[in-house]
mmCIF file as gemmi writes it, N, C-alpha and C atoms, coordinates in Angstrom:
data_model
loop_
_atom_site.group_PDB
_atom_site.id
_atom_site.type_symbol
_atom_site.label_atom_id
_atom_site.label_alt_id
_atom_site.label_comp_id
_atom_site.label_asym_id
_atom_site.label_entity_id
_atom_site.label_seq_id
_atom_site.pdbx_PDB_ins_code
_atom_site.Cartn_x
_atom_site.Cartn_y
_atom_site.Cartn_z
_atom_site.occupancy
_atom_site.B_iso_or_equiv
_atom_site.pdbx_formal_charge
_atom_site.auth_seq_id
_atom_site.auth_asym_id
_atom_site.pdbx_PDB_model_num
ATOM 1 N N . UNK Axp A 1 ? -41.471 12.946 -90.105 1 0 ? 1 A 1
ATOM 2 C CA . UNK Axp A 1 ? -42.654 13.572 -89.551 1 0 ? 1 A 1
ATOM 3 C C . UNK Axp A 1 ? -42.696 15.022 -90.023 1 0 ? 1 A 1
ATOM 4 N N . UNK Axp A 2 ? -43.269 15.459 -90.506 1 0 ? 2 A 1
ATOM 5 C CA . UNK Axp A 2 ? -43.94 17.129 -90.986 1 0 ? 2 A 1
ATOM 6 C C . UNK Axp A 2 ? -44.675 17.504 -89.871 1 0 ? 2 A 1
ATOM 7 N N . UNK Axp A 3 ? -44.602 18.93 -89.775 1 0 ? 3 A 1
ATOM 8 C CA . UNK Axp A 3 ? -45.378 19.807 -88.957 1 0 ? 3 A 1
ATOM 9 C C . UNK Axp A 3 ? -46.562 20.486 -89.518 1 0 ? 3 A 1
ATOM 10 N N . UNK Axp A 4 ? -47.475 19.876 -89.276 1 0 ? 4 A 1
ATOM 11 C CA . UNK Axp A 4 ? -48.52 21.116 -89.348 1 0 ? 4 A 1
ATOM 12 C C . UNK Axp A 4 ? -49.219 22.353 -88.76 1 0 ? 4 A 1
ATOM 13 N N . UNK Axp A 5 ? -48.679 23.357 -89.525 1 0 ? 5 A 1
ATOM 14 C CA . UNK Axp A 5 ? -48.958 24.462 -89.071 1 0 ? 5 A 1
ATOM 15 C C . UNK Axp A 5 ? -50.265 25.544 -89.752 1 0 ? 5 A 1
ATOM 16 N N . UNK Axp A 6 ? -51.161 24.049 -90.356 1 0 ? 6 A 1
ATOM 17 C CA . UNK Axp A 6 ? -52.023 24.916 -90.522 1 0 ? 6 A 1
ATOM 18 C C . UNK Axp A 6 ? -53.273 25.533 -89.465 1 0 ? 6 A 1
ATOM 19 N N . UNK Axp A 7 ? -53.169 24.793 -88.704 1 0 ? 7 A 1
ATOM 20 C CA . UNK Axp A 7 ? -54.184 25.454 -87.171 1 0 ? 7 A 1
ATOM 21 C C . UNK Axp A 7 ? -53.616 26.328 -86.264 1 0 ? 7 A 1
ATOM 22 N N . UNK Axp A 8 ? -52.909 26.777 -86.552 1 0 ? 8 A 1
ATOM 23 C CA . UNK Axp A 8 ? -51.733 27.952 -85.578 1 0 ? 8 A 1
ATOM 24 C C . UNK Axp A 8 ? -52.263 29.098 -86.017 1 0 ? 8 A 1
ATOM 25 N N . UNK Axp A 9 ? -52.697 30.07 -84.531 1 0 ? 9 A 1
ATOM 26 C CA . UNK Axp A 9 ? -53.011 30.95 -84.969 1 0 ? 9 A 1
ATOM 27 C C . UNK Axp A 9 ? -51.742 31.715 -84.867 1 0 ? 9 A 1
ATOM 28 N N . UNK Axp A 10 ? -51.373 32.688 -85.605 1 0 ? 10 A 1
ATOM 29 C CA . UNK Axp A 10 ? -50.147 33.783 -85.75 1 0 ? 10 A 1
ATOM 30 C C . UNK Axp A 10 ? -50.698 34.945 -85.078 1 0 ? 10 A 1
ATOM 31 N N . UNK Axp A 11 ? -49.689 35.649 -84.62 1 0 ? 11 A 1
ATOM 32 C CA . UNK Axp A 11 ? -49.481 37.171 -83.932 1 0 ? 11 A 1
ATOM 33 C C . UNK Axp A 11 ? -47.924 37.497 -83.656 1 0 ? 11 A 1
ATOM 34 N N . UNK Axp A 12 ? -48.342 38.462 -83.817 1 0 ? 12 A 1
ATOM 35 C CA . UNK Axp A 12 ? -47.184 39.601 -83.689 1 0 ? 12 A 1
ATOM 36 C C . UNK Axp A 12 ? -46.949 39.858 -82.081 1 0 ? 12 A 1
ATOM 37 N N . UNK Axp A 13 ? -45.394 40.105 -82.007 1 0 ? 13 A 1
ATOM 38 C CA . UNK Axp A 13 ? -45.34 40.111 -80.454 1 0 ? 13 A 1
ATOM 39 C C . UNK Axp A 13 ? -43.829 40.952 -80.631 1 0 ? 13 A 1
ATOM 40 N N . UNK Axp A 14 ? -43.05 41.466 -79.708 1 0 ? 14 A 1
ATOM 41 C CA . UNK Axp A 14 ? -42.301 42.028 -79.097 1 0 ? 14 A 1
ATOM 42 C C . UNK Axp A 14 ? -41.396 40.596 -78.641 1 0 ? 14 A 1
ATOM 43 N N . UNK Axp A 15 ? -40.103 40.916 -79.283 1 0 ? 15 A 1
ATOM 44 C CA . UNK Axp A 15 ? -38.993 40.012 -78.717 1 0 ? 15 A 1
ATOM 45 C C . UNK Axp A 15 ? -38.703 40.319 -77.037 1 0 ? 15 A 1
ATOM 46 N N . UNK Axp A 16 ? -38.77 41.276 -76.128 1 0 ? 16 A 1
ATOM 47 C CA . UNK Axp A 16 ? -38.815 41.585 -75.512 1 0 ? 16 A 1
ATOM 48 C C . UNK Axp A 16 ? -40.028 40.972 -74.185 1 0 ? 16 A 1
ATOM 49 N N . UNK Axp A 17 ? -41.069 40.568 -74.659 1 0 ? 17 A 1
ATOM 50 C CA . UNK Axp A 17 ? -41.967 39.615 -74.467 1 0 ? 17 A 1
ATOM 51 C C . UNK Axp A 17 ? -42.045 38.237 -74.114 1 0 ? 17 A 1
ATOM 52 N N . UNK Axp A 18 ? -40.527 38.044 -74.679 1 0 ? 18 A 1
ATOM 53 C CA . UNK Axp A 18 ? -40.256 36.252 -74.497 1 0 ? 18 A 1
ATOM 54 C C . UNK Axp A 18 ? -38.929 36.197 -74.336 1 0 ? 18 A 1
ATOM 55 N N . UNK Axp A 19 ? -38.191 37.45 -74.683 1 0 ? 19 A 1
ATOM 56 C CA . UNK Axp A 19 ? -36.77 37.104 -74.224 1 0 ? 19 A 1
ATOM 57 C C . UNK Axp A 19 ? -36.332 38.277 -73.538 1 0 ? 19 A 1
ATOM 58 N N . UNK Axp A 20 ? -35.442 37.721 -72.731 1 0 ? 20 A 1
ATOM 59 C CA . UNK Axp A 20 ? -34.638 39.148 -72.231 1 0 ? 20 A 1
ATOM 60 C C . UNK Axp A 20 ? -33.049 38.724 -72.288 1 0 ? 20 A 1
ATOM 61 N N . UNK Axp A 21 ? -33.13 40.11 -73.263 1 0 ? 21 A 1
ATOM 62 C CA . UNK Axp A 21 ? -31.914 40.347 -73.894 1 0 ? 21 A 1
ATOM 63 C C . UNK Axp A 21 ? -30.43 40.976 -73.034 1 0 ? 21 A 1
ATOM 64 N N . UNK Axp A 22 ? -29.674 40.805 -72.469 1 0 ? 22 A 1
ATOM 65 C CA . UNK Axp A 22 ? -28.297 41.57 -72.089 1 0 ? 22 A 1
ATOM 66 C C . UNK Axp A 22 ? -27.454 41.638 -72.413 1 0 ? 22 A 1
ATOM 67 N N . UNK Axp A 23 ? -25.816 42.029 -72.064 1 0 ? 23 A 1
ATOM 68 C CA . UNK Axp A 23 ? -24.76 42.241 -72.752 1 0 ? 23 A 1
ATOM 69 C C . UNK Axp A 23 ? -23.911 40.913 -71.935 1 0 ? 23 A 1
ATOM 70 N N . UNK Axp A 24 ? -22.274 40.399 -72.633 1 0 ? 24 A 1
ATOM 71 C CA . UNK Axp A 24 ? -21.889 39.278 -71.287 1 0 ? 24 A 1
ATOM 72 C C . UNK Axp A 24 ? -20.232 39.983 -71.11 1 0 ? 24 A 1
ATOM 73 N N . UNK Axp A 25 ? -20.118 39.579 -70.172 1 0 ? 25 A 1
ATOM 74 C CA . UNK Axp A 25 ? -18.643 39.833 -69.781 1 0 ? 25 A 1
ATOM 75 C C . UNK Axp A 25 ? -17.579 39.269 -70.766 1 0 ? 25 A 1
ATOM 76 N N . UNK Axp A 26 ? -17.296 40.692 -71.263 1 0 ? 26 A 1
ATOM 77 C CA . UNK Axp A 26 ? -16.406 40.262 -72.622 1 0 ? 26 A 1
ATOM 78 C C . UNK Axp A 26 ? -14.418 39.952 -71.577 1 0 ? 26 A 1
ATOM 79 N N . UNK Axp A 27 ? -14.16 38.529 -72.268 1 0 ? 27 A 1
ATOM 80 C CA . UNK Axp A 27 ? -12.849 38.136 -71.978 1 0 ? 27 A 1
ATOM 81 C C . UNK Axp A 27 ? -11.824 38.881 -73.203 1 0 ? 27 A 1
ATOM 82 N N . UNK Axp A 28 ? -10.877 39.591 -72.495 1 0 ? 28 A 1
ATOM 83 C CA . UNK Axp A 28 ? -10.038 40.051 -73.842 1 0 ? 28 A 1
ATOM 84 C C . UNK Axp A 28 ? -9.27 39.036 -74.004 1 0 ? 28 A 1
ATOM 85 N N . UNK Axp A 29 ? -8.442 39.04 -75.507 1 0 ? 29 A 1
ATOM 86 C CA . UNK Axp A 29 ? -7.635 38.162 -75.561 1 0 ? 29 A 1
ATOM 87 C C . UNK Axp A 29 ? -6.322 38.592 -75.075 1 0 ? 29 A 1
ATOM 88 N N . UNK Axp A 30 ? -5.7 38.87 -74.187 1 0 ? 30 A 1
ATOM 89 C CA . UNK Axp A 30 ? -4.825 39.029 -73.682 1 0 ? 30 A 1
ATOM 90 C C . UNK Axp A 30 ? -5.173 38.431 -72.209 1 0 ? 30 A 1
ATOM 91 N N . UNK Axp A 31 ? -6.215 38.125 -71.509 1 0 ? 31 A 1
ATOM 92 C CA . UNK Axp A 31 ? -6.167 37.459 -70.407 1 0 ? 31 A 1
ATOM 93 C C . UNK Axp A 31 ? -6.928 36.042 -70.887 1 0 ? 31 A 1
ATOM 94 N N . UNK Axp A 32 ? -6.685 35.249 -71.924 1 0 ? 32 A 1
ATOM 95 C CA . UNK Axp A 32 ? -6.948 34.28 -72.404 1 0 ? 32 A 1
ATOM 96 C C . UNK Axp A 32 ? -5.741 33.338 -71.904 1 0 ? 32 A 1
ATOM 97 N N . UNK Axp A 33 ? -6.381 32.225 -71.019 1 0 ? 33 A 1
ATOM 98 C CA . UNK Axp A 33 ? -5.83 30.652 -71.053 1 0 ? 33 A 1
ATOM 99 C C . UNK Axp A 33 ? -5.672 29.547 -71.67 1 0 ? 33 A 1
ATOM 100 N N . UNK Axp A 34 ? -4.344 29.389 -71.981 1 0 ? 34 A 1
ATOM 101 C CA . UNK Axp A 34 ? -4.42 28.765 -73.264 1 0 ? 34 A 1
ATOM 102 C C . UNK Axp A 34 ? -5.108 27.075 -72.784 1 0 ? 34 A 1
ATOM 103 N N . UNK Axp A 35 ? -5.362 26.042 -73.845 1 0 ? 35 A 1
ATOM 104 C CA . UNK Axp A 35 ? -5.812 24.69 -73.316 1 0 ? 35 A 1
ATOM 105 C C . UNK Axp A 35 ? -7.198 24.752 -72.379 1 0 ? 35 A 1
ATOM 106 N N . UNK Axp A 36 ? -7.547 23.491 -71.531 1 0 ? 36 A 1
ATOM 107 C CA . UNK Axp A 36 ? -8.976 23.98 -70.965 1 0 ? 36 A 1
ATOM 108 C C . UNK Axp A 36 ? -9.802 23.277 -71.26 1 0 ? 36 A 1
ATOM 109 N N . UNK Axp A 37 ? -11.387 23.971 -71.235 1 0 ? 37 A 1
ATOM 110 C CA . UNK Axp A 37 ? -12.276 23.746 -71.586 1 0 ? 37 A 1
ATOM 111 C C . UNK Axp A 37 ? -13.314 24.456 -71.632 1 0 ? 37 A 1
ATOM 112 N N . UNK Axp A 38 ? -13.335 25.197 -71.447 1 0 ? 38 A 1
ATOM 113 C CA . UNK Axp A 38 ? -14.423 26.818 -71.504 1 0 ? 38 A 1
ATOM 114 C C . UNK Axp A 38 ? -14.334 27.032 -72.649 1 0 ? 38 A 1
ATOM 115 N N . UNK Axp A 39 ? -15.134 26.8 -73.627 1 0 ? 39 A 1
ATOM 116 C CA . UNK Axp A 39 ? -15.496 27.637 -74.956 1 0 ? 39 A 1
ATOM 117 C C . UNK Axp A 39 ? -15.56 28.954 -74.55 1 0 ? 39 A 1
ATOM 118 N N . UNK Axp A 40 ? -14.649 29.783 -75.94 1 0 ? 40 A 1
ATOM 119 C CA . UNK Axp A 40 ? -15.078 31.129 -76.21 1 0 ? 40 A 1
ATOM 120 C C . UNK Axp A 40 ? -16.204 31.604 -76.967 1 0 ? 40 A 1
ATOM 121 N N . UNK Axp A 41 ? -16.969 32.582 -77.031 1 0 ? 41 A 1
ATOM 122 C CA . UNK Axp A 41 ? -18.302 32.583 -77.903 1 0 ? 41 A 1
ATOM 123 C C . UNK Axp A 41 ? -17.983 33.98 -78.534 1 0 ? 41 A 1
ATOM 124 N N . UNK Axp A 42 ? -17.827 34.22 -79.915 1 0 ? 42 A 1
ATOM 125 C CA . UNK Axp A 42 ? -17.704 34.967 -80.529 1 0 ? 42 A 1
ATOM 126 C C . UNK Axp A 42 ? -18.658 35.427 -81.306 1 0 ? 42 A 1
ATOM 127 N N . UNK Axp A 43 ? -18.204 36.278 -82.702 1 0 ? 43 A 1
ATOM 128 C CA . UNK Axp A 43 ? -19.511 36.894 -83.37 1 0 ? 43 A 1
ATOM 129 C C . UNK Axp A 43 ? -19.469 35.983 -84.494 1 0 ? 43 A 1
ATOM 130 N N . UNK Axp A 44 ? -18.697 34.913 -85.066 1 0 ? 44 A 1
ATOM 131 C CA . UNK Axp A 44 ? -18.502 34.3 -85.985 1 0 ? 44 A 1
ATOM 132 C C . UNK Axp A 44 ? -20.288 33.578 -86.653 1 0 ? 44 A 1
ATOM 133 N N . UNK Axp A 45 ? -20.354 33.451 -87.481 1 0 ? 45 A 1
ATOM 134 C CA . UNK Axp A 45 ? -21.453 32.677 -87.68 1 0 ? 45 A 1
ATOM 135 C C . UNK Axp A 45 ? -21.397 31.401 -88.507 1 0 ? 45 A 1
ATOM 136 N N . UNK Axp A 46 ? -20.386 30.953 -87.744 1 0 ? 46 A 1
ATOM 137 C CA . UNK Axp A 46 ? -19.688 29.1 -88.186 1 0 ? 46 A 1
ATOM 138 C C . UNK Axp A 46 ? -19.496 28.141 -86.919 1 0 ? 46 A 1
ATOM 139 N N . UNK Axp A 47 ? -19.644 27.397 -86.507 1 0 ? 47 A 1
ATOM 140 C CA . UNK Axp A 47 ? -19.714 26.819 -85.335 1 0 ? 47 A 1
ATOM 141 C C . UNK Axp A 47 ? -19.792 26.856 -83.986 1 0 ? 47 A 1
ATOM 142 N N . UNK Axp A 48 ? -21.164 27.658 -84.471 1 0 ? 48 A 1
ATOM 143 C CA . UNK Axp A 48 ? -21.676 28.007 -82.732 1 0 ? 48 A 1
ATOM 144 C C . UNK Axp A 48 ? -21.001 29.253 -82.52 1 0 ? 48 A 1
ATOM 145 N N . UNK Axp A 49 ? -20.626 29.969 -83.168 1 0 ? 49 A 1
ATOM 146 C CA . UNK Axp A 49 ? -19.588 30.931 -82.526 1 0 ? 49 A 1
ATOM 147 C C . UNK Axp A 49 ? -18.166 30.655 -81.766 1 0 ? 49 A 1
ATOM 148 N N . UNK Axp A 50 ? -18.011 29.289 -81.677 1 0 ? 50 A 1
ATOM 149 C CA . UNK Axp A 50 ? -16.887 29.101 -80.935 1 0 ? 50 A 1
ATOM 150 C C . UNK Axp A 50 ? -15.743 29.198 -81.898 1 0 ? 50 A 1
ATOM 151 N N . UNK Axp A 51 ? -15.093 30.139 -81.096 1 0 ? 51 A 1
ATOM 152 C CA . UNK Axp A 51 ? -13.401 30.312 -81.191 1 0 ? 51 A 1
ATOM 153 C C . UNK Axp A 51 ? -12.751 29.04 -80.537 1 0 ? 51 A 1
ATOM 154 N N . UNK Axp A 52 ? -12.656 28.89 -79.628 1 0 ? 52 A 1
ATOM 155 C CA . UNK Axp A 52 ? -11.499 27.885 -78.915 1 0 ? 52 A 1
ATOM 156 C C . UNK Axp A 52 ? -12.226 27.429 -77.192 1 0 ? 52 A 1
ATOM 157 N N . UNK Axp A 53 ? -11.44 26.93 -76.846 1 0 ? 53 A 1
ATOM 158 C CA . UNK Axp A 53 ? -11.769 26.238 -75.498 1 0 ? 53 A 1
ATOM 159 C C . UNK Axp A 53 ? -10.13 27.067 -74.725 1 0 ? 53 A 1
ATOM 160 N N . UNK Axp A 54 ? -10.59 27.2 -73.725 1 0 ? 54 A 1
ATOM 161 C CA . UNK Axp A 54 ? -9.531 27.899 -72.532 1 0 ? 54 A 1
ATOM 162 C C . UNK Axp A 54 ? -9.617 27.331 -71.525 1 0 ? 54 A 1
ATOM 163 N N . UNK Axp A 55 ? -8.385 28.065 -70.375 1 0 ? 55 A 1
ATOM 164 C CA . UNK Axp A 55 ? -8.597 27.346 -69.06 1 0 ? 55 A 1
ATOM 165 C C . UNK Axp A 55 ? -9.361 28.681 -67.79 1 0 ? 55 A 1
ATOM 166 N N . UNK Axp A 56 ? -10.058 29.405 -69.049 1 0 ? 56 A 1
ATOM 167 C CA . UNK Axp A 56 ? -10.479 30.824 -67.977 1 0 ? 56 A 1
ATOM 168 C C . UNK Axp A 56 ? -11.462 30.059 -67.276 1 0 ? 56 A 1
ATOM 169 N N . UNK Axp A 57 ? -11.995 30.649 -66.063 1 0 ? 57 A 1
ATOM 170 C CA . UNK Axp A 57 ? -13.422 30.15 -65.519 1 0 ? 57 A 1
ATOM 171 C C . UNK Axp A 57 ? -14.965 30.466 -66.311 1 0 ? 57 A 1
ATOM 172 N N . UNK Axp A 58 ? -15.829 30.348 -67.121 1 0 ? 58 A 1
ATOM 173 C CA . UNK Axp A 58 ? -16.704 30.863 -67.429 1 0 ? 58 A 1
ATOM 174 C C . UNK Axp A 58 ? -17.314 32.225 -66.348 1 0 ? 58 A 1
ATOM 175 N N . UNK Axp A 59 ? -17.563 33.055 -67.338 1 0 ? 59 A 1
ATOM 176 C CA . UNK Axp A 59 ? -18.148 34.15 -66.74 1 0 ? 59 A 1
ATOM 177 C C . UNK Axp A 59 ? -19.83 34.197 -67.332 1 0 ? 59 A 1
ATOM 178 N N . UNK Axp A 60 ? -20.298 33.56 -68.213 1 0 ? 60 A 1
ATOM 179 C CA . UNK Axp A 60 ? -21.613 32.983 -68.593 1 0 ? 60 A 1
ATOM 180 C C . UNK Axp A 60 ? -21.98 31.895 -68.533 1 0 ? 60 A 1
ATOM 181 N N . UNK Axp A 61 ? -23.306 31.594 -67.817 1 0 ? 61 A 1
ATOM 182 C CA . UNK Axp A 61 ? -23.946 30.4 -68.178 1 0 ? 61 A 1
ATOM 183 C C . UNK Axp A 61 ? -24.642 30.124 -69.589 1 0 ? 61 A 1
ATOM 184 N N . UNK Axp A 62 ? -24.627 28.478 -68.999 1 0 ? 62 A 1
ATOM 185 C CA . UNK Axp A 62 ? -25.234 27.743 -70.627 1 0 ? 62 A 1
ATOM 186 C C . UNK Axp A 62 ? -27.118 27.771 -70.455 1 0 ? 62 A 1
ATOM 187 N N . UNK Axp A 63 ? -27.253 27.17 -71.564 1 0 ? 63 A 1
ATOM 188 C CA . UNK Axp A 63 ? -28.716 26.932 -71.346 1 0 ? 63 A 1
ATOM 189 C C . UNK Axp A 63 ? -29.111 28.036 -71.905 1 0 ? 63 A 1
ATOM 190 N N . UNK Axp A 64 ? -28.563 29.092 -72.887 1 0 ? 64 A 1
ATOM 191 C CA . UNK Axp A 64 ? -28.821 30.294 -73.316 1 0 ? 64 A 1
ATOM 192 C C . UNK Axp A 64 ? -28.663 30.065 -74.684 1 0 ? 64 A 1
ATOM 193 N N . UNK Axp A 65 ? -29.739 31.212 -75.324 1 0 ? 65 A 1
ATOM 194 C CA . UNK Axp A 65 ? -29.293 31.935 -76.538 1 0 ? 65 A 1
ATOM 195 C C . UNK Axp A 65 ? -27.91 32.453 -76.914 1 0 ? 65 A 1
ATOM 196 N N . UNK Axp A 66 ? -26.942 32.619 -77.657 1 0 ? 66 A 1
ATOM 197 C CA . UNK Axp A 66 ? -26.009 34.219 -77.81 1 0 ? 66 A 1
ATOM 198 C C . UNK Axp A 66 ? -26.423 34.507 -79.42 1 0 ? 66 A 1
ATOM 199 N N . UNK Axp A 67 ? -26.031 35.707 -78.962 1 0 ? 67 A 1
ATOM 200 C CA . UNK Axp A 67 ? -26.223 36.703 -80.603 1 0 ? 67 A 1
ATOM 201 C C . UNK Axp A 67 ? -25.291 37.613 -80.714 1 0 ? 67 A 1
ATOM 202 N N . UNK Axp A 68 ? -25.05 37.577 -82.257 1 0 ? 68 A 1
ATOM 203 C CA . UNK Axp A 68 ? -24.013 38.626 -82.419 1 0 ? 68 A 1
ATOM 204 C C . UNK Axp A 68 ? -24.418 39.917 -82.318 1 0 ? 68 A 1
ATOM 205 N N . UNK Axp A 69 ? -24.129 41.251 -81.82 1 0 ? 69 A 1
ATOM 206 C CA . UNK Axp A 69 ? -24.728 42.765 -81.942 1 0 ? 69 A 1
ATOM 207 C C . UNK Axp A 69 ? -24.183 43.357 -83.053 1 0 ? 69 A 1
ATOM 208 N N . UNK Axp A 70 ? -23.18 42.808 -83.781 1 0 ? 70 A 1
ATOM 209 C CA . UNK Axp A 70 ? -21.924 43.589 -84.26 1 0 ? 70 A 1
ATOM 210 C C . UNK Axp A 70 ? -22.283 43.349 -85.785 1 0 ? 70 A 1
ATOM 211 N N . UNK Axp A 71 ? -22.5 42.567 -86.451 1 0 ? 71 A 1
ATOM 212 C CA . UNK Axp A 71 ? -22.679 41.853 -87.908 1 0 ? 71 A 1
ATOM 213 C C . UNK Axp A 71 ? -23.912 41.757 -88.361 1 0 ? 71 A 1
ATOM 214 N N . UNK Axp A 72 ? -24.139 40.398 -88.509 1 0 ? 72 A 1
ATOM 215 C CA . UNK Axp A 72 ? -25.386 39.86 -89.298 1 0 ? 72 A 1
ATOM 216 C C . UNK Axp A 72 ? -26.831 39.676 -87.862 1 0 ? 72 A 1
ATOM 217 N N . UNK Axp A 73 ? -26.111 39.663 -86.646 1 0 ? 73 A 1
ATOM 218 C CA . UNK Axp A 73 ? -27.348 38.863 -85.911 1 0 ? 73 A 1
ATOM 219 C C . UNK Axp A 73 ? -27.255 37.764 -85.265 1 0 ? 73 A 1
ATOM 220 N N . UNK Axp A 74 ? -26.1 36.69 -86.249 1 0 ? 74 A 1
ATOM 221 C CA . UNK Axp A 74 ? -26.033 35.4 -85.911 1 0 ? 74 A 1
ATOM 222 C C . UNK Axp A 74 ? -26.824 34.818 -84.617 1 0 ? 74 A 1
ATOM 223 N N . UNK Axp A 75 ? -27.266 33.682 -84.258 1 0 ? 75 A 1
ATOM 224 C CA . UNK Axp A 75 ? -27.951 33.437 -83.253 1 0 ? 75 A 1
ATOM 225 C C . UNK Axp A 75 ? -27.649 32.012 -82.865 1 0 ? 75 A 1
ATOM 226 N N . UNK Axp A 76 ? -27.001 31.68 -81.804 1 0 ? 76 A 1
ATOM 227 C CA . UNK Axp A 76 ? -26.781 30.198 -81.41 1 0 ? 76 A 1
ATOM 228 C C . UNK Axp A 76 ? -27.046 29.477 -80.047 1 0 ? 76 A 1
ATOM 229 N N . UNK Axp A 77 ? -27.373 28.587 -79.678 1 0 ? 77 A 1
ATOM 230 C CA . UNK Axp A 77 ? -27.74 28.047 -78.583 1 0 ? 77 A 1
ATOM 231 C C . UNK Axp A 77 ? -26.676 27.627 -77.792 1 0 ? 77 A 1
ATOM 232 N N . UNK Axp A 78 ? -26.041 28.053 -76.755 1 0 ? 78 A 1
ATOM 233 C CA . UNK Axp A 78 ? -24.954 27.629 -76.116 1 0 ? 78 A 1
ATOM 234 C C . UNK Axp A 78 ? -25.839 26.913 -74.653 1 0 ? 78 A 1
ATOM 235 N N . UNK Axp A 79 ? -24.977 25.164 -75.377 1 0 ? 79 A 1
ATOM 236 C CA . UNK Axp A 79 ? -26.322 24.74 -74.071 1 0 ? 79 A 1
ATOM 237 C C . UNK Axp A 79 ? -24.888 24.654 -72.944 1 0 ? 79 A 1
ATOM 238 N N . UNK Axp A 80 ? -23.334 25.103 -73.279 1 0 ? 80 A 1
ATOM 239 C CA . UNK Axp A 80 ? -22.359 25.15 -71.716 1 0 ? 80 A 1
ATOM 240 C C . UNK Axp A 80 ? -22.073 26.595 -71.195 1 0 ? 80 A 1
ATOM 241 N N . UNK Axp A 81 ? -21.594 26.521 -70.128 1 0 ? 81 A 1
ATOM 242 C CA . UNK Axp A 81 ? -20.59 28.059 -69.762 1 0 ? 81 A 1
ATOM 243 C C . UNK Axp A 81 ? -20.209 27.695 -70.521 1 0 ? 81 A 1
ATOM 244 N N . UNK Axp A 82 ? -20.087 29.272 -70.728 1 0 ? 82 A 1
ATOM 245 C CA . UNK Axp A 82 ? -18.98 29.662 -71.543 1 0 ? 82 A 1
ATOM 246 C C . UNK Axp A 82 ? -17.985 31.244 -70.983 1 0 ? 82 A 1
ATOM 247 N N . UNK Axp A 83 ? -17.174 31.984 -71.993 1 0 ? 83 A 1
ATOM 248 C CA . UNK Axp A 83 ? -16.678 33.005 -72.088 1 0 ? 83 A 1
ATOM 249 C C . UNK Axp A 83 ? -16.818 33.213 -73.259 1 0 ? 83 A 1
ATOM 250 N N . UNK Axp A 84 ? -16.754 35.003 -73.502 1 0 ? 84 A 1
ATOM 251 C CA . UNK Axp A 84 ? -17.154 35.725 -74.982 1 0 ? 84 A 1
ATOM 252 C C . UNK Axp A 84 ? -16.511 37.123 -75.127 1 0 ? 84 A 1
ATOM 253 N N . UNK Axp A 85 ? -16.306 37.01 -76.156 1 0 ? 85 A 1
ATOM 254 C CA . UNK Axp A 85 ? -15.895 37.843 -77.008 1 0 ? 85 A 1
ATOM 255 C C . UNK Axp A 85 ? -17.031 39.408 -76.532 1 0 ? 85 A 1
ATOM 256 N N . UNK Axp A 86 ? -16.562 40.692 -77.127 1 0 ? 86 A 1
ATOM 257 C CA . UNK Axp A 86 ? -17.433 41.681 -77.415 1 0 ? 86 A 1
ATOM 258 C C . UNK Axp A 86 ? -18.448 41.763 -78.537 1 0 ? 86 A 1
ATOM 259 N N . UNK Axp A 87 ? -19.765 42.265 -78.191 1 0 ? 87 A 1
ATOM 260 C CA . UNK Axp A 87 ? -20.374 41.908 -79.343 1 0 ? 87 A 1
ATOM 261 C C . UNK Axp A 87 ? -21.122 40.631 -78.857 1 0 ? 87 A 1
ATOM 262 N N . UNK Axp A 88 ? -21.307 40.105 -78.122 1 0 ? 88 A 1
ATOM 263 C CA . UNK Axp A 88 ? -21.903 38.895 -77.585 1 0 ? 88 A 1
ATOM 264 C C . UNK Axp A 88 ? -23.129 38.708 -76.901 1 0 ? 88 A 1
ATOM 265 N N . UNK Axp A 89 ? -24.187 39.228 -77.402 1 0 ? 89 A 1
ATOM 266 C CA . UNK Axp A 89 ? -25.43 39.266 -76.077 1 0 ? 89 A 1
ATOM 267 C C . UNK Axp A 89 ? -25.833 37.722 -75.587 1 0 ? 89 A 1
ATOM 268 N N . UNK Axp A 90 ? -26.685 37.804 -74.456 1 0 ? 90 A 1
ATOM 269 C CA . UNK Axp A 90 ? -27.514 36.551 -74.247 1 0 ? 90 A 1
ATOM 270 C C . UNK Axp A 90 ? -28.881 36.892 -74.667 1 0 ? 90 A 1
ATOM 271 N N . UNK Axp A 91 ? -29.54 36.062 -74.388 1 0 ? 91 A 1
ATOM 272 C CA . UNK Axp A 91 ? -30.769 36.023 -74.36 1 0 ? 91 A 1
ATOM 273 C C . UNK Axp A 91 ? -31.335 34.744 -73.78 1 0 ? 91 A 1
ATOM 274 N N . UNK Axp A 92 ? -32.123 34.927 -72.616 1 0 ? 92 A 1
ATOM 275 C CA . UNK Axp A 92 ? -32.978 33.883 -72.545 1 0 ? 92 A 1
ATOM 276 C C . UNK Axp A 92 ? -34.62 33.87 -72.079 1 0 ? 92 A 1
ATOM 277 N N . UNK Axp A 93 ? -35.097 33.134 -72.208 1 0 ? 93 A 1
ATOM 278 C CA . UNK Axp A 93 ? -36.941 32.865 -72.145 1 0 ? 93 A 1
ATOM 279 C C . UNK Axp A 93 ? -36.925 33.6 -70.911 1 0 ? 93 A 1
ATOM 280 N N . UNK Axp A 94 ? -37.87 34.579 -70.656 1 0 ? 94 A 1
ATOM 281 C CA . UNK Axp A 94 ? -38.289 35.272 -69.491 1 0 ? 94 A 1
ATOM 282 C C . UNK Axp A 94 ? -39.428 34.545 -69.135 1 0 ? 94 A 1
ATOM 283 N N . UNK Axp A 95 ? -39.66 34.884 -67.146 1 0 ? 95 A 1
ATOM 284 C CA . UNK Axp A 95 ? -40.886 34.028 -66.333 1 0 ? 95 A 1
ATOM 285 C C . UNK Axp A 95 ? -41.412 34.603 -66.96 1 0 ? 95 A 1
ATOM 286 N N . UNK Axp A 96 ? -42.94 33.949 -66.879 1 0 ? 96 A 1
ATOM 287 C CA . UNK Axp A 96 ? -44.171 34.544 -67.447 1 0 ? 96 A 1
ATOM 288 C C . UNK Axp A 96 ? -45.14 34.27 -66.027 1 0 ? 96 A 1
C-alpha cells in the first residue's frame, strides 16, 4: 500500500506545539542492577538506545518518545519503563 500525500496540506509548526519535551532521571552506572528487566535508554543510535536490562525499578514511563541531547538527535519510541542514561530527553504528544 503507498501513501498518498498529494492532498495534504503542509505547514510549519513549532515542535513545542505537539510535543513536550523534558529531561529523565539519569541512573548512574554505579547504582546499576545487574540482570532484570528494565531497559536502560541511552544516547546510542543502534537499538533503540538500549544498553542492557537491570533489576533497578524504572524511573520513566513507556509509551514515549526518547532523544538523544548530546550527539546526533537520535529519536526512538520506547513503548516500556524504562531507566536512562544522561543526555536522555522524553517527549510526548501534548493535550490539545
Amino acid at each position: 500500500m503507498q501513501n498518498d500525500l498529494a492532498g495534504v496540506e503542509w505547514r510549519e509548526f513549532k515542535i513545542g506545539e505537539i510535543f513536550h519535551i523534558s529531561g529523565t532521571i539519569t541512573t548512574h552506572p554505579s547504582g546499576l542492577l545487574a540482570g532484570g528487566k528494565t531497559p536502560r535508554i541511552t544516547c546510542a543510535a543502534t537499538n533503540n538506545g538500549l544498553d542492557n536490562v537491570y533489576k533497578n525499578l524504572p524511573t520513566e514511563k513507556g509509551g514515549i518518545l526518547s532523544i538523544d541531547s548530546a550527539t546526533i538527535g537520535f529519536v526512538a519510541y520506547q513503548e516500556n519503563d524504562f531507566i536512562a542514561t544522561d543526555h536522555v530527553e522524553k517527549n510526548f504528544v501534548t493535550e490539545r
